[in-house]
C-alpha positions as CSV (number, residue, x, y, z in Angstrom):
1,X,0.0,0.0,0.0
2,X,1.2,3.2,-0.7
3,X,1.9,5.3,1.7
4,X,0.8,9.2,1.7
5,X,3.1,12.1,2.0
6,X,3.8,13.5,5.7
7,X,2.0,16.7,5.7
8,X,4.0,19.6,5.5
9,X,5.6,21.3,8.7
10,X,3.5,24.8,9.7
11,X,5.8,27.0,10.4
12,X,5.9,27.9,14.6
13,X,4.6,31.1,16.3
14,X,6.7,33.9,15.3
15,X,8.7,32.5,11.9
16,X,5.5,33.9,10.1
17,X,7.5,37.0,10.3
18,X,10.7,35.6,9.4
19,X,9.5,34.2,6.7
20,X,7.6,37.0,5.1
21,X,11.5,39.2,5.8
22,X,13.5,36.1,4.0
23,X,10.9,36.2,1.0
24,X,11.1,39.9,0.5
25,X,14.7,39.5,0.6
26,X,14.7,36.8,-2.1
27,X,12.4,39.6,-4.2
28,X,15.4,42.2,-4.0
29,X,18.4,39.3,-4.6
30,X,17.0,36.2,-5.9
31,X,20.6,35.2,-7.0
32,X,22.3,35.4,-3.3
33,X,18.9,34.5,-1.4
34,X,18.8,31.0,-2.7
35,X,15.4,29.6,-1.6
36,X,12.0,31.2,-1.5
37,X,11.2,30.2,2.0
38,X,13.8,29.5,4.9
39,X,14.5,25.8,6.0
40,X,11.9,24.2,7.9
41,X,12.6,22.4,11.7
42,X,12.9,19.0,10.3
43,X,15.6,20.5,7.8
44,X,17.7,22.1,10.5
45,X,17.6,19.9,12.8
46,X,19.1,17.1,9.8
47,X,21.4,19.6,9.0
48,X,22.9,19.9,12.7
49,X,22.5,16.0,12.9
50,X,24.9,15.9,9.8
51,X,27.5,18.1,11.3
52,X,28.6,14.7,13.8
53,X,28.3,14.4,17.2
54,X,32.0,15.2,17.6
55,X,31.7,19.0,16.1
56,X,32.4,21.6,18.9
57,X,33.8,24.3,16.4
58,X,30.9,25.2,13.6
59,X,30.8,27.4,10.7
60,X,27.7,28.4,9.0
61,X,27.5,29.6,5.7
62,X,24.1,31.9,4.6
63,X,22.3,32.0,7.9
64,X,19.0,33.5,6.6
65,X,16.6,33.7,9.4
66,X,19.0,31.6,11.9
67,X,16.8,28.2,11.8
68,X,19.7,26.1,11.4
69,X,21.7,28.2,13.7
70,X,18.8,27.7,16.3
71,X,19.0,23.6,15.8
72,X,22.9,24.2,15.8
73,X,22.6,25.7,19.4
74,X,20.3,23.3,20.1
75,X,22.0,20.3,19.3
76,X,24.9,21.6,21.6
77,X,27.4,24.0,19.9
78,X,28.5,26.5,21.9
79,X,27.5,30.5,20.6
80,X,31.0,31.1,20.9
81,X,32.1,28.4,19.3
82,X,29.5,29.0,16.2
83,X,29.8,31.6,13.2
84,X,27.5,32.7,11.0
85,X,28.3,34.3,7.7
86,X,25.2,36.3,5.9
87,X,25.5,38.5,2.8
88,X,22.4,39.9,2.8
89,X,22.3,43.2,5.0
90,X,19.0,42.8,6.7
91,X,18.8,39.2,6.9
92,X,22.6,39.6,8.9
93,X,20.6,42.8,11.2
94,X,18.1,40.0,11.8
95,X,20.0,37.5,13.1
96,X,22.4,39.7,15.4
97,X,19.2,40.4,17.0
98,X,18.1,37.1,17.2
99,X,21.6,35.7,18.3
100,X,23.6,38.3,20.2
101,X,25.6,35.6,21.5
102,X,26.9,34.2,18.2
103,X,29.4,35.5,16.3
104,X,27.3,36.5,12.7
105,X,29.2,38.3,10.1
106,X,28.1,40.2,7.0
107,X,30.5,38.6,4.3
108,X,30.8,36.7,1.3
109,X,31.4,32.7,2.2
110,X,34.2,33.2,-0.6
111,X,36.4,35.3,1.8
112,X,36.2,32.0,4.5
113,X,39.4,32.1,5.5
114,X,40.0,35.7,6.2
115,X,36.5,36.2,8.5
116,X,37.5,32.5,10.6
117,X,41.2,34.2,10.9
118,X,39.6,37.2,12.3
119,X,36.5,35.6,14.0
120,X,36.6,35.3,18.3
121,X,37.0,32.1,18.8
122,X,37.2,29.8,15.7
123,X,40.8,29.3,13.9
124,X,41.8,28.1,10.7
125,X,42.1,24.5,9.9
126,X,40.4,23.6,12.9
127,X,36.8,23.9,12.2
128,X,34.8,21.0,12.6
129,X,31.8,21.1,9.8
130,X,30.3,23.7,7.9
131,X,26.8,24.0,7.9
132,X,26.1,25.1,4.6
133,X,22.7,26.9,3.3
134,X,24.1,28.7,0.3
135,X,22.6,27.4,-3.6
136,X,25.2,25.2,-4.6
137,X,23.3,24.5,-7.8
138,X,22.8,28.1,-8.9
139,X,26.6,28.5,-9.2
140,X,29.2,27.6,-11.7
141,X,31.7,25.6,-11.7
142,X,34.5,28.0,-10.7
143,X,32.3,29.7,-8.2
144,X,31.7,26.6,-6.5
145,X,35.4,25.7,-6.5
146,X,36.0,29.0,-5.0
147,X,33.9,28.6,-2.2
148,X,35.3,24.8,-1.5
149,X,38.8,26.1,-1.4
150,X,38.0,28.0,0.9
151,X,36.2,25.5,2.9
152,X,38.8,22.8,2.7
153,X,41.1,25.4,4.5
154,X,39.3,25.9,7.7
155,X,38.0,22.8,7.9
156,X,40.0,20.7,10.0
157,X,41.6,16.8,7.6
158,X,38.8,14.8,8.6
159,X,36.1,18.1,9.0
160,X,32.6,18.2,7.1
161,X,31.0,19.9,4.4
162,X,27.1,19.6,5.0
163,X,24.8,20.9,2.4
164,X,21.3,21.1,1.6
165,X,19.6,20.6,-2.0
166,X,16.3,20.7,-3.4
167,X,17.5,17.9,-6.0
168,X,18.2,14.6,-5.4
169,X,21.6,14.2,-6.4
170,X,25.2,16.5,-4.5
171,X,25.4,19.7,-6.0
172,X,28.9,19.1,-6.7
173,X,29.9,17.6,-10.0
174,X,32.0,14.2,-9.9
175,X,34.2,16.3,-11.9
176,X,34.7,19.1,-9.6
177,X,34.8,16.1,-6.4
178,X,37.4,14.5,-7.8
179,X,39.6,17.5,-8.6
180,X,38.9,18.4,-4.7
181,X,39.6,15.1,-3.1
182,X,36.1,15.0,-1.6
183,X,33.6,12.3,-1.6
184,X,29.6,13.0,-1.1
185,X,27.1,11.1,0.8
186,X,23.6,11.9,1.3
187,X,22.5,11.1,4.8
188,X,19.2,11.8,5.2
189,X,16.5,14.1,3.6
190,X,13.3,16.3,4.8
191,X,10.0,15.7,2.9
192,X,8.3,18.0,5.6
193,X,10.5,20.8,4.0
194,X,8.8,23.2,1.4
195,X,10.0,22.6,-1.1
196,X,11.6,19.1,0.0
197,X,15.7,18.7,0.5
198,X,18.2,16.6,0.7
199,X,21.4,16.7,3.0
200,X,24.6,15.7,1.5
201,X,28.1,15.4,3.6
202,X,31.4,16.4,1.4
203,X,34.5,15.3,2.8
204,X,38.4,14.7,1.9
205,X,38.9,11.3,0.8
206,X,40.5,9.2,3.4
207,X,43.7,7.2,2.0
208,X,44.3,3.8,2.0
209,X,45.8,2.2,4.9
210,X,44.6,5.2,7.3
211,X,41.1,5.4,9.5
């Protein structure tokens, strides 16, 4: 028997609002705002899930209207331990407010490296995962190579690159993987979401002979 869809997650008391600012702020920059809606519960809560249960040290890249910085608090990481990158200027106002705790930043996810070197308390090549809500899929090839560069150098060897997708399949070429060293694994995926995602989990390649 077939079974029917889970209905879709309501959004609770109070996103309303955050989701009428994120969608009047995909209006004015559809290319850097990548969704029409921000990521629902289920979704954040996967994406935190995905970091590991070993992350202490988190970056997150296009906070939006902090959802997935809320499950990433939630799930354990430390404010001072967590930063949040955001591009868009009223979207990054919003989440200062929300979070004065965390360390949010308005800057491009392409200068990684420079805003971890100058963040409080994360350092390069020691970050545990990246929590990742930028559109992957809406940039090309050497604008996604940019932004994993940059990545791979904070992250710590055996660190993680989570992303969301609204396609079933990693954002990331094979092409553009194997160039990087990383392999992809999707690890779970939110049909509650609006529209539906799936998580994927980038990471270096380990070599033969090592754990």
């Amino acid at each position: 028997m077939e079974l029917a869809p889970p209905p879709l997650e309501p959004p609770p008391p109070g996103d309303l609002e955050s989701a009428f600012k994120f969608f009047r702020q995909w209006l004015r920059e559809p290319r850097s705002v990548a969704a029409l809606a921000p990521s629902g519960r289920e979704l954040a809560r996967h994406m935190a899930a995905a970091c590991g249960r070993e992350a202490r040290r988190v970056v997150e890249l296009g906070g939006g209207t902090g959802v997935v910085t809320a499950a990433l608090l939630e799930r354990g990481i430390a404010p001072e331990r967590l930063l949040v990158l955001e591009r868009n200027a009223d979207l990054h106002a919003h989440l200062v407010r929300r979070f004065p705790a965390v360390d949010v930043v308005r800057a491009d996810a392409r200068e990684l490296v420079e805003v971890v070197r100058r963040s409080r308390g994360l350092a390069v090549g020691r970050v545990d995962a990246i929590a990742s809500g930028l559109g992957l899929v809406t940039m090309g090839r050497a604008e996604q190579r940019a932004l994993l560069v940059q990545a791979l150098e904070v992250l710590r060897p055996a660190g993680r690159f989570v992303q969301f997708t609204y396609v079933p399949k990693c954002p990331l070429s094979p092409e553009l993987r194997a160039e990087l060293g990383l392999e992809a694994r999707r690890v779970s995926w939110s049909l509650r979401n609006l529209p539906p995602a799936f998580v994927y989990v980038l990471r270096r390649k380990r070599r033969r002979g090592r754990r």
